[in-house]
C-alpha positions in Angstrom: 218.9 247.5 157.5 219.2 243.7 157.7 222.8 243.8 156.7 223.8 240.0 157.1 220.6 238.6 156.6 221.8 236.7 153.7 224.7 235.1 155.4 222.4 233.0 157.5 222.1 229.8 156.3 218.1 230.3 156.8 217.3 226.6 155.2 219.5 224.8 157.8 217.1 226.4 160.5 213.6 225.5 161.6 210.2 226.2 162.7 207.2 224.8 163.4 206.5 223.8 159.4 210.0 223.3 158.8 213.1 224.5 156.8 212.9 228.3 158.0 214.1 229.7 154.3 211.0 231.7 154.2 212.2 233.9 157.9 213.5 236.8 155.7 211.3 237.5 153.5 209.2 237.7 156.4 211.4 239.8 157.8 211.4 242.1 155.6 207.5 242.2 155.4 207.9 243.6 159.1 208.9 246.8 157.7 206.8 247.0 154.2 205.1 249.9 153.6 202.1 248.4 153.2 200.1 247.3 156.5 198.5 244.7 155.4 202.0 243.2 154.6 202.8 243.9 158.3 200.5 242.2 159.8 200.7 238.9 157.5 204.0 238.9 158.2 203.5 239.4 162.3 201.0 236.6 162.6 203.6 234.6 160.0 206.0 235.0 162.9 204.0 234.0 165.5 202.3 230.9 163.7 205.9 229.6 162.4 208.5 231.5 164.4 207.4 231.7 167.9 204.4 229.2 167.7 202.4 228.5 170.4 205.4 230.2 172.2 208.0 228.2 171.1 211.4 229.1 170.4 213.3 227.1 167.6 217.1 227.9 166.5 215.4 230.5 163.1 213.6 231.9 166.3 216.8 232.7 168.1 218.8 233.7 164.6 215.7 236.2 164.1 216.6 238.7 167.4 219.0 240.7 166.2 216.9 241.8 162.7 213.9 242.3 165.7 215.8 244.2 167.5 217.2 246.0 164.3 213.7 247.0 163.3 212.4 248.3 166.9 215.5 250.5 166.8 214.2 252.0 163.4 211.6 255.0 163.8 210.9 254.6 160.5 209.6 251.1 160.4 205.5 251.7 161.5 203.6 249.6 163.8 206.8 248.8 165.9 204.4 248.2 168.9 203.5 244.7 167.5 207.2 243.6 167.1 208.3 245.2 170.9 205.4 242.8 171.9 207.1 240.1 169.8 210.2 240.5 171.7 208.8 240.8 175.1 207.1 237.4 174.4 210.4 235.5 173.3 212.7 236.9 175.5 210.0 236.2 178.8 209.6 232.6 178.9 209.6 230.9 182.4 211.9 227.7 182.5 210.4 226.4 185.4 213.5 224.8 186.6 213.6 223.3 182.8 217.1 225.6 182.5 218.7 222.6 185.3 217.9 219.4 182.5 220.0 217.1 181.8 222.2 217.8 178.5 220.6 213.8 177.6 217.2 215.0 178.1 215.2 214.8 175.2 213.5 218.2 176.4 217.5 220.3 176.9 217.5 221.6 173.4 214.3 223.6 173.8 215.1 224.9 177.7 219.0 225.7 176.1 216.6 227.8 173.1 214.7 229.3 175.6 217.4 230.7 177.9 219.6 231.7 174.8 216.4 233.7 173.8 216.3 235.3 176.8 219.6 236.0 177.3 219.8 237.8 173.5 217.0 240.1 174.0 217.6 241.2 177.6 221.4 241.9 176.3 219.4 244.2 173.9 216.9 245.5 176.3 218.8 249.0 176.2 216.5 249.5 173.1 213.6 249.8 174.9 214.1 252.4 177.1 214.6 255.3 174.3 211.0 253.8 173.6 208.7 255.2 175.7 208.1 258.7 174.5 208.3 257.6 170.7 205.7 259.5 168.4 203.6 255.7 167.9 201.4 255.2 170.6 201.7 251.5 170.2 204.7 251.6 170.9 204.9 253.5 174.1 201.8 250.7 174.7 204.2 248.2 174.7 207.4 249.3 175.9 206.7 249.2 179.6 206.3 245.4 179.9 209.4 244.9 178.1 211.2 247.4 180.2 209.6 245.7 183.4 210.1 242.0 181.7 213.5 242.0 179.9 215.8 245.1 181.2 218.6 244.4 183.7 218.5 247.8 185.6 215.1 247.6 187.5 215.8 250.4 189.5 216.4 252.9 186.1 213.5 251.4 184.9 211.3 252.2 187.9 212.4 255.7 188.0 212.1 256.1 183.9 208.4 254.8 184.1 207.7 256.9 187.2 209.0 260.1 185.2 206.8 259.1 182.7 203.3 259.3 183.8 203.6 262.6 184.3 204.3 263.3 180.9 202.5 261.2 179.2 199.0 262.4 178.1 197.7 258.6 176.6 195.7 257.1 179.3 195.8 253.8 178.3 200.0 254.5 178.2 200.6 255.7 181.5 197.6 252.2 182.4 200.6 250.5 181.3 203.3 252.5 183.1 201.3 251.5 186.2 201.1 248.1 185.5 204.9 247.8 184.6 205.7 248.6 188.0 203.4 246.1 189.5 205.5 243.3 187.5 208.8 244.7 188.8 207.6 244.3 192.3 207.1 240.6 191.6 210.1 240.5 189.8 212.4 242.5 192.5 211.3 242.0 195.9 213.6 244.2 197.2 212.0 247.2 195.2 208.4 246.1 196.8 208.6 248.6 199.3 209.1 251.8 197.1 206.3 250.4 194.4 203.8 249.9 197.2 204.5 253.6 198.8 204.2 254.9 195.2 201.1 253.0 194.6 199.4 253.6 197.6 200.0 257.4 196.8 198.7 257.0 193.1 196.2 255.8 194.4 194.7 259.0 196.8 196.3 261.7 194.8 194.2 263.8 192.2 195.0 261.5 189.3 191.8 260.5 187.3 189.8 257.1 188.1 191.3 255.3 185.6 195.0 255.8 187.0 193.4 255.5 190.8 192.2 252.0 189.4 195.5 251.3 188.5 196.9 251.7 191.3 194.4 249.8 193.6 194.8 246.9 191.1 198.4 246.2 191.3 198.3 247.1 195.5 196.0 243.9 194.6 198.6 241.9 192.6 202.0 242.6 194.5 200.7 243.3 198.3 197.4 242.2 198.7 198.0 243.2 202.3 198.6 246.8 201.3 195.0 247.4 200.5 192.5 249.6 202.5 190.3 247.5 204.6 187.9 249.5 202.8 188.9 249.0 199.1 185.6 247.9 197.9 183.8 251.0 198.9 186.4 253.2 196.8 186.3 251.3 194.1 182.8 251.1 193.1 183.0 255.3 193.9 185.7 255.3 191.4 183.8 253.3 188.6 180.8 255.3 189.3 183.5 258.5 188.4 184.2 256.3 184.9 181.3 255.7 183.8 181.3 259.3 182.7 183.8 258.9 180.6 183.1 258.9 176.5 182.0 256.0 174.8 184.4 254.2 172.8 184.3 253.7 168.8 185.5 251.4 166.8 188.1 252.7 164.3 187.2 251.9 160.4 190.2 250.0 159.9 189.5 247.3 162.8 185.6 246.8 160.9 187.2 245.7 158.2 187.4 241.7 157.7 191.4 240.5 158.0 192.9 237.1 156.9 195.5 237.2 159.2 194.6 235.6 163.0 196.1 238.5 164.5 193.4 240.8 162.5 191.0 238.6 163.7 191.5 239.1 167.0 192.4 242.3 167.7 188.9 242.8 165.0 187.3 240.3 168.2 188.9 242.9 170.9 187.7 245.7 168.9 183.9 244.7 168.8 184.1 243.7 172.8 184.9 247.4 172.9 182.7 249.6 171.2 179.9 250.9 172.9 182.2 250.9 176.3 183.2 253.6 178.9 186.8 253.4 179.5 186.9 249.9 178.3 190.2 249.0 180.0 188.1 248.5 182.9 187.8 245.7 182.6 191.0 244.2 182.8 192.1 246.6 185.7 188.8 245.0 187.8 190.1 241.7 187.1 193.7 241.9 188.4 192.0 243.5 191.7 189.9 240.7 191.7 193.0 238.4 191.4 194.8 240.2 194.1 191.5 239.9 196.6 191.6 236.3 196.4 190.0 234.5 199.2 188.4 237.7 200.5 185.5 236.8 198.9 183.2 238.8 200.9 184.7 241.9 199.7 184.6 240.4 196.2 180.9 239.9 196.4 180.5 243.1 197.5 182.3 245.1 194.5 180.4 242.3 191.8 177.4 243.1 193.4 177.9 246.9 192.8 179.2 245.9 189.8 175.9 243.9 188.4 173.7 247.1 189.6 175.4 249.4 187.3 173.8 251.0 184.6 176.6 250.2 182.0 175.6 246.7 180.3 179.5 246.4 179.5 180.0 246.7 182.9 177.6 244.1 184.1 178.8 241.7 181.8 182.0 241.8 183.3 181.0 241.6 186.1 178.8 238.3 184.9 182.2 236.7 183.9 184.1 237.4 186.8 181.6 235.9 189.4 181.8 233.0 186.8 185.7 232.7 187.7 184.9 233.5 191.6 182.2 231.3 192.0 184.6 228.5 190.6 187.1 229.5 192.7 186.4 230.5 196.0 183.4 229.2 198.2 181.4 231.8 199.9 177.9 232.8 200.4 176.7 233.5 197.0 172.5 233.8 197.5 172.5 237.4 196.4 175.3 237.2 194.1 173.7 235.0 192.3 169.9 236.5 192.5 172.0 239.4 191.1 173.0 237.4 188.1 169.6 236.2 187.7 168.2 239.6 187.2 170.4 239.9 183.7 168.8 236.9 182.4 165.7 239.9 181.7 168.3 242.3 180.0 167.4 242.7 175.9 171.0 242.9 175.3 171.4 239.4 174.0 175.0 239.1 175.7 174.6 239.4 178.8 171.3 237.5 179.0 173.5 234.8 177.4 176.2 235.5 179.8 174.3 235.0 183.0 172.5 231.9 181.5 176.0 230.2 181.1 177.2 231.3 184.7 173.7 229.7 185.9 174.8 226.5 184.3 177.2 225.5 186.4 176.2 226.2 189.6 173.4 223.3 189.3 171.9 224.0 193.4 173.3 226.6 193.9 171.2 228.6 191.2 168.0 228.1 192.9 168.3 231.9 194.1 168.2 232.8 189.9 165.6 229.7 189.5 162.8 232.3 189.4 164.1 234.7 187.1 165.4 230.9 184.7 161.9 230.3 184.5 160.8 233.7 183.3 163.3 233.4 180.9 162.2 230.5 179.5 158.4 231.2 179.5 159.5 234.5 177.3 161.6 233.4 174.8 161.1 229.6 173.7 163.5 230.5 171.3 166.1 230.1 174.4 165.0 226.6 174.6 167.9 225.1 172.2 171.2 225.7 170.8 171.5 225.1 167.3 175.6 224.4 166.1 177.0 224.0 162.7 177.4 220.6 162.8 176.1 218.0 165.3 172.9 218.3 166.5 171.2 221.0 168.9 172.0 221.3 172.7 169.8 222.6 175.5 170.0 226.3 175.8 172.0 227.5 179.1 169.0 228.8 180.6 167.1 225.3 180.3 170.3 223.4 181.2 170.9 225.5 184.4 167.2 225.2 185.6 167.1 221.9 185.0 170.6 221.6 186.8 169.0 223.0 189.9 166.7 220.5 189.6 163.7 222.8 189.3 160.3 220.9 188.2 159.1 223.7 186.2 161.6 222.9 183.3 159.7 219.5 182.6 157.1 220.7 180.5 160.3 222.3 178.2 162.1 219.4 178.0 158.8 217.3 177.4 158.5 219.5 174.0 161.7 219.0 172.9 161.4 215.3 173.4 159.0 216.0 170.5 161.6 217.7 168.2 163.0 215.2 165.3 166.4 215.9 166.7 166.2 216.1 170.5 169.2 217.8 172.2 172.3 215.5 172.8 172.7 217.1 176.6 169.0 216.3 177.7 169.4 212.9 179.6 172.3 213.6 181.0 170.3 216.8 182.4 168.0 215.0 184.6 170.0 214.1 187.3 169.0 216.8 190.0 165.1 216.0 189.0 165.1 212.7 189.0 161.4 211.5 190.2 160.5 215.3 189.6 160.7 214.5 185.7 159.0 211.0 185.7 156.5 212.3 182.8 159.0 212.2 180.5 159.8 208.1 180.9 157.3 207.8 178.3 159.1 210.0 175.4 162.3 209.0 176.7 161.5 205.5 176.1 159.9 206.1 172.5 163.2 207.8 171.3 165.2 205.1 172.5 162.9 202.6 170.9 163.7 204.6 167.4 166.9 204.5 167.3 169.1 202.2 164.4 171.4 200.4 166.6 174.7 200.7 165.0 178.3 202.3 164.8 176.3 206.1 165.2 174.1 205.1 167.7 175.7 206.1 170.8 175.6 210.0 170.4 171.8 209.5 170.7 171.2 206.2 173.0 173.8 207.0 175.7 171.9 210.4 176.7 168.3 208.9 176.4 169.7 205.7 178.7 171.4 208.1 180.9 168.1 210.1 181.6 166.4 207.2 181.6 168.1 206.1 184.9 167.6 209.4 186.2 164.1 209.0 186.6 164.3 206.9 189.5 163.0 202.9 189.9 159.4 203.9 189.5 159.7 204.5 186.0 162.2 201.2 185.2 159.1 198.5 184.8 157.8 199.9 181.7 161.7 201.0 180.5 163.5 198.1 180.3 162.0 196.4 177.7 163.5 199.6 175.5 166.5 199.3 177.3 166.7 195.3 177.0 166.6 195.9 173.1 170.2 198.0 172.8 171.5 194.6 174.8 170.2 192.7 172.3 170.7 194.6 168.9 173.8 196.8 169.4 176.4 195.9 167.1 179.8 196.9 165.3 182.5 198.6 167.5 179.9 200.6 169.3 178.6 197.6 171.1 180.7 198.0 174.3 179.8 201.3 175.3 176.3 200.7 173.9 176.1 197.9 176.5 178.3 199.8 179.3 175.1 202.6 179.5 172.4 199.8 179.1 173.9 198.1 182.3 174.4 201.2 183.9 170.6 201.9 183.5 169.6 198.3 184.7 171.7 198.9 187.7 169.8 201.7 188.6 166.2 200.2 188.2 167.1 197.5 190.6 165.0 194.8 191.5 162.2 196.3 188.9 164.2 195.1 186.0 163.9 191.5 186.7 163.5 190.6 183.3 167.0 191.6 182.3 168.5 188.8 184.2 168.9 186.4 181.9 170.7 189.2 179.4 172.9 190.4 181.8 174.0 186.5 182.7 174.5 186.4 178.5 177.1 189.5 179.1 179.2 187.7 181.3 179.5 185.0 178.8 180.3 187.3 176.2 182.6 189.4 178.6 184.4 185.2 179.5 183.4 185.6 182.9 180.5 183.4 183.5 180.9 181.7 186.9 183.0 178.6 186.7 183.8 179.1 183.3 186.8 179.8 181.4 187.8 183.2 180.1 186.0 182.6 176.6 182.2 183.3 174.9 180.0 182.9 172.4 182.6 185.2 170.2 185.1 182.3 170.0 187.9 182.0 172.0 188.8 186.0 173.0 185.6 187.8 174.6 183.7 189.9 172.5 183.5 192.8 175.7 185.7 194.3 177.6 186.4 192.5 181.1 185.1 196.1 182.9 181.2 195.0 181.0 181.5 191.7 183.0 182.1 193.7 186.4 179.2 195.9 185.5 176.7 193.4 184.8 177.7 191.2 188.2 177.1 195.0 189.5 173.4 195.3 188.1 172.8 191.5 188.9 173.7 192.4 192.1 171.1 195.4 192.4 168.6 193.1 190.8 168.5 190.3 192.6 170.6 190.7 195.8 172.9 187.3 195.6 176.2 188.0 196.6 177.3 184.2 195.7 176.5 184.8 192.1 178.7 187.5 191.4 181.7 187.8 193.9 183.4 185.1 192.1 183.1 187.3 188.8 184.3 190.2 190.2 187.2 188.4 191.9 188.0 187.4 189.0 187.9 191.0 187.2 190.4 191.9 190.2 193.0 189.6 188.7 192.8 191.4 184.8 195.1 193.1 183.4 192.8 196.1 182.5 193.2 198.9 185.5 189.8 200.2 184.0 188.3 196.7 184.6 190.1 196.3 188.4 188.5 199.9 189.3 184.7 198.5 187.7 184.9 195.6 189.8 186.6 197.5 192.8 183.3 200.0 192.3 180.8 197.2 192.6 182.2 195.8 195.9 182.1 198.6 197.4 178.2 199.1 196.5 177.9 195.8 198.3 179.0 196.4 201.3 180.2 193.7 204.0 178.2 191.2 201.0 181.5 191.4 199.3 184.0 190.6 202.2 184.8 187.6 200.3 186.8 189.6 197.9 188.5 191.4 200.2 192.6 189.7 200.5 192.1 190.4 196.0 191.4 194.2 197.1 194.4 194.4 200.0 196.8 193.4 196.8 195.4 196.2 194.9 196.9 198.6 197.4 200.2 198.3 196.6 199.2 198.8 192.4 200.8 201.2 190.5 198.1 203.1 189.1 197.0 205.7 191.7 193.0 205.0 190.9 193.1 201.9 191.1 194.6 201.8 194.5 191.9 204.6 195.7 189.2 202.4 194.3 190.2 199.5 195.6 190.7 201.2 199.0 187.2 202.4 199.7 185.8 199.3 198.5 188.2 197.5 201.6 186.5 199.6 204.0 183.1 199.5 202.8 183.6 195.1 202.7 185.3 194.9 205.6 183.8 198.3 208.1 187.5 198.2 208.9 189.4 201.4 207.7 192.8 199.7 208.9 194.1 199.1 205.4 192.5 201.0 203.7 192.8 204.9 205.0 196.5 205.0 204.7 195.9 204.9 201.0 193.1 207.4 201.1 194.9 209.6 203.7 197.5 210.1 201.2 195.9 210.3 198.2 193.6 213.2 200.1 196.8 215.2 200.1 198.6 214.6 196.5 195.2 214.0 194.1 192.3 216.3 195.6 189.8 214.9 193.5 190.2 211.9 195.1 189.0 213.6 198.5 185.1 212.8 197.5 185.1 209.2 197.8 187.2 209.3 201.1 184.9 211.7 202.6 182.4 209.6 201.9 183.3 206.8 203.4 184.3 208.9 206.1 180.5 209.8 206.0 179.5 206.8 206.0 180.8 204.5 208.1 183.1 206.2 210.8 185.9 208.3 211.6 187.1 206.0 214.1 190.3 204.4 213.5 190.9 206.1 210.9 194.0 208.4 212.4 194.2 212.4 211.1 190.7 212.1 209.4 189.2 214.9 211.9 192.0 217.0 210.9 191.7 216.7 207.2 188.0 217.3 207.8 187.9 220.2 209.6 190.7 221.9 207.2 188.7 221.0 204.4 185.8 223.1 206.1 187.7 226.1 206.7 189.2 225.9 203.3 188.1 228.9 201.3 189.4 227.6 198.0 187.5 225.2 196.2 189.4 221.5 196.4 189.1 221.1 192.7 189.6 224.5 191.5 192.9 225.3 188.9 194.3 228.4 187.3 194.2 227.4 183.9 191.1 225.5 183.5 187.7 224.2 184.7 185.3 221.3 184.2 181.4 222.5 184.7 180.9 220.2 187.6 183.6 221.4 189.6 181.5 223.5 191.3 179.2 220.9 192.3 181.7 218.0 192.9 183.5 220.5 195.2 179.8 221.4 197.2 179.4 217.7 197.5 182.7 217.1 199.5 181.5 220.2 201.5 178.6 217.9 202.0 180.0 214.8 202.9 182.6 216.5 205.4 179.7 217.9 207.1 178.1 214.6 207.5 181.7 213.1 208.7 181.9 215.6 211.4 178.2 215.1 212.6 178.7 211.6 213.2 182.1 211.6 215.1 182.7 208.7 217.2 
């Protein structure tokens, strides 16, 4: 074994830390006798070799001794390496294969392709794979048959032969799902996979396999499915939840150095106590496949949140999570149904249905009853305590106070009292606003506290934040406390120190009189007092940012209503080089309204910038100056289509003023409303206001439509 290994000059090559010269040794720890060798030396591989899925020219040099060892019987835990091997030789070039040879990215899409190219040329070794002795390995061999072999057609028919044969459920799982990625692979081999699935599927085979099938009917031909797949599904997991609980094995209890220990340790503990514990990811590639019928998705999480097995129900907990982020629907009862977990004593899912609460912010008033129950019973639910930094609110808090419930203001009030009040708090009053007036008082006291200096933001930007949340009624006795940051902020902090200060003078509006003459001292300090050059009190460069002299023309503005005092300023912000600064100033205007028409040839120009922002800013701020969409909607029409997030400001100035004139705006509307899929939702990621940003443009398209011309 290894013959030749030596030869390669191993020092010339790389990975991710460097000079590859320590590949063979591990290498050669792939087929020690000793496992905990094994596995250093497979997480070794991945963390230098094939790092964060990279592929390096010591990654490429590596293959054949990969291959060389997966052809060995007697080299143990083979699985892990066939995995290995699937992942190197699968990676998807996304047209990166067609770069120029100059392009500084060719040399890894040439490593790539060579990568695949070697270990599908070798892909022969897999097939004599799938009735080895290891189990892991027969776990593994499908998805490299199905990922890397030439032949699908042989490979069809060997996995097909298979499941028959083999007497590992969790194998002949993977048998099924093999075939599901060679109908995505092979089009032309669709037909036969769906007949053979579709039989799986109503033939004697246990639940488990029956699963299997329906899942990957769900991932290669959605259309495929039974119009009543929902209903034989939840029969079939009512079948496995007679099946034995799974144990952990004493090995995988054990602590491990190795990341790959660590997980698979994480993967282990996620199992025990479960019934067939692969359910889990079967239910969420039929979730997947359902897509946008998210009626019939409701309908198999709702079964699936009534079901005796906890394991289950959290599942079931995540997945609405990823639905509910997804996919708009009518989610009353879902959602009541994840309430009702919040009571569970199994720490884990109470936490899980907390978290999914969280970020629904309205749309968890049907759980809003069972939040509050949660919170009268365990105050210890009340905060999150971290390792470093200080506490946040618990989920259960956050996503009451989210839905903008009152009955969380008595909660918050006592952890106002706490020495270290949680970071999230202010910025968790938005939805009560007037509802949570009581706590102006303690809101103002901590603020008052504070040391103004390089820390101070972590703890004044949440209390000012909260602070305008409250509502006008509260500003007269706040901005004294407020007026003080202005005033004593210093070192590099100052700036977004007295960004949130504005920001909180804006929204008290005419009650914050008194901060006139400070905000006036900002534009000075910014160089943008009226009629004045571009220089302060600092010297000759402005100590602030130009964007702090657009926001404090914007709460002059909200204080005192005199559009000749500020237009010039912000006119003047138009012209900086700063985008950020062009979009504060273009924000303003557009709060004005037809006050700041004056401005409006310095907002035409910004059409035509570069930065797509700034010309959707400066856009909505034309029409809202000028009531004319003329200029402005072309920018917004396109923007709607190539930058979704965009789509809530258009709408509402579609809202707002009119549809009229403003050509294809019904049409985007009334798609919008007949959208199932969230505007803002992504495959890979998710902020936790999507959900309510996207319910907002709902909102706003609603209004648009009632008020057609």
């Amino acid at each position: 074994m290894f013959a030749g290994i030596d030869e390669v000059e191993w020092a010339s090559l790389e990975h991710a830390y460097g000079p590859a010269d320590d590949v063979p040794e591990l290498l050669r720890g792939l087929a020690s006798g000793d496992p905990a060798e094994r596995e250093s030396a497979l997480d070794a591989m991945y963390g230098a070799v094939h790092h964060q899925g990279d592929v390096y020219d010591s990654t490429l040099a590596c293959i054949p001794f990969l291959m060389e060892l997966v052809a060995d019987p007697a080299v143990e835990d083979r699985g892990g390496i066939v995995e290995l091997l699937t992942s190197i030789g699968s990676i998807d070039l996304d047209g990166d294969d067609e770069l120029d040879p100059e392009d500084e990215e060719f040399e890894d899409a040439a490593n790539y392709a060579m990568a695949a190219s070697a270990v599908t040329a070798g892909a022969d070794v897999f097939l004599g794979l799938v009735d080895d002795p290891d189990r892991g390995v027969r776990l593994a061999a499908p998805l490299a048959l199905a990922t890397l072999h030439t032949d699908p057609v042989r490979v069809l028919r060997l996995l097909r032969s298979r499941l028959d044969a083999e007497h590992d459920a969790e194998v002949r799982l993977a048998c099924v799902e093999a075939t599901g990625r060679i109908a995505l692979r092979h089009q032309g081999l669709l037909p036969e996979v769906v007949e053979w699935l579709t039989g799986l599927s109503g033939m004697a085979y246990g639940a488990g396999l029956r699963l299997a099938a329906i899942a990957q009917l769900a991932r290669c031909a959605p259309g495929a499915l039974p119009s009543d797949v929902v209903p034989g599904v939840t029969g079939l997991l009512r079948e496995l939840r007679t099946e034995p609980v799974a144990a952990v094995p004493a090995a995988e209890r054990l602590p491990s150095p190795t990341l790959l220990g660590q997980l698979r340790q994480v993967r282990a503990a996620d199992t025990v106590g479960r019934r067939a514990p692969w359910t889990a990811d079967l239910l969420r590639t039929l979730h997947s496949g359902l897509g946008d019928r998210v009626e019939d998705r409701i309908a198999l999480l709702a079964d699936q949140l009534c079901s005796p097995d906890r394991a289950q129900r959290i599942d079931a907990v995540r997945m609405s999570s990823a639905l509910l982020r997804t996919w708009r629907g009518a989610y009353g009862e879902l959602v009541g149904l994840i309430g009702d977990q919040l009571a569970d004593p199994e720490p884990r899912l109470a936490a899980a249905a907390a978290y999914a609460l969280g970020d629904l912010f309205s749309l968890a008033e049907p759980a809003a009853d069972a939040l509050a129950r949660r919170l009268a019973a365990e105050p210890g639910s009340w905060v999150r305590e971290w390792e470093s930094g200080p506490p946040t609110l618990g989920p259960a808090a956050l996503a009451l106070a989210r839905a903008g419930d009152a009955r969380v203001v008595p909660v918050l009030a006592r952890l106002l009292e706490r020495p270290d009040v949680p970071r999230d708090l202010g910025h968790s009053l938005d939805r009560l606003g007037g509802r949570a007036a009581a706590l102006a008082p303690a809101l103002r006291e901590r603020l008052d506290e504070l040391e103004l200096d390089d820390r101070s933001p972590e703890g004044a930007l949440p209390l000012l934040h909260g602070l305008s949340a409250l509502g006008a009624d509260t500003a007269a006795g706040s901005v004294p406390a407020v007026l003080r940051v202005l005033r004593e902020a210093s070192g590099e902090r100052r700036a977004f120190l007295a960004d949130a200060a504005v920001r909180t003078l804006t929204a008290f509006g005419p009650a914050a009189q008194e901060a006139v003459p400070h905000l006036r001292g900002l534009l000075r300090e910014a160089g943008y007092e009226p009629a004045a050059a571009r220089r302060s009190a600092c010297g000759a460069v402005a100590c602030l940012p130009p964007e702090a002299a657009a926001r404090a023309a914007g709460a002059l503005w909200a204080i005192e209503g005199d559009a000749a005092a500020v237009v010039p300023v912000l006119c003047a912000v138009l012209t900086a080089p700063e985008q950020a600064a062009r979009r504060s100033a273009a924000s303003v205007l557009a709060a004005m309204g037809p006050a700041g028409a004056p401005a409006a040839p310095q907002l035409a120009r910004l059409l035509r910038s570069m930065e797509p922002w700034t010309r959707v800013r400066a856009a909505v701020a034309l029409w809202r100056v000028t009531d004319d969409p003329e200029g402005a909607w072309p920018v917004l029409r396109a923007a709607w289509e190539t930058m979704p997030r965009t789509r809530g400001p258009a709408a509402a100035c579609l809202a707002d003023m009119t549809t009229a004139g403003a050509a294809g705006a019904v049409g985007l509307l009334d798609r919008e409303l007949l959208s199932a899929r969230r505007h803002n939702a992504i495959d890979n990621g998710a902020d936790s206001h999507d959900i309510v940003e996207d319910e907002r443009l709902l909102a706003l398209c609603r209004r648009a439509v009632h008020r057609r011309p």
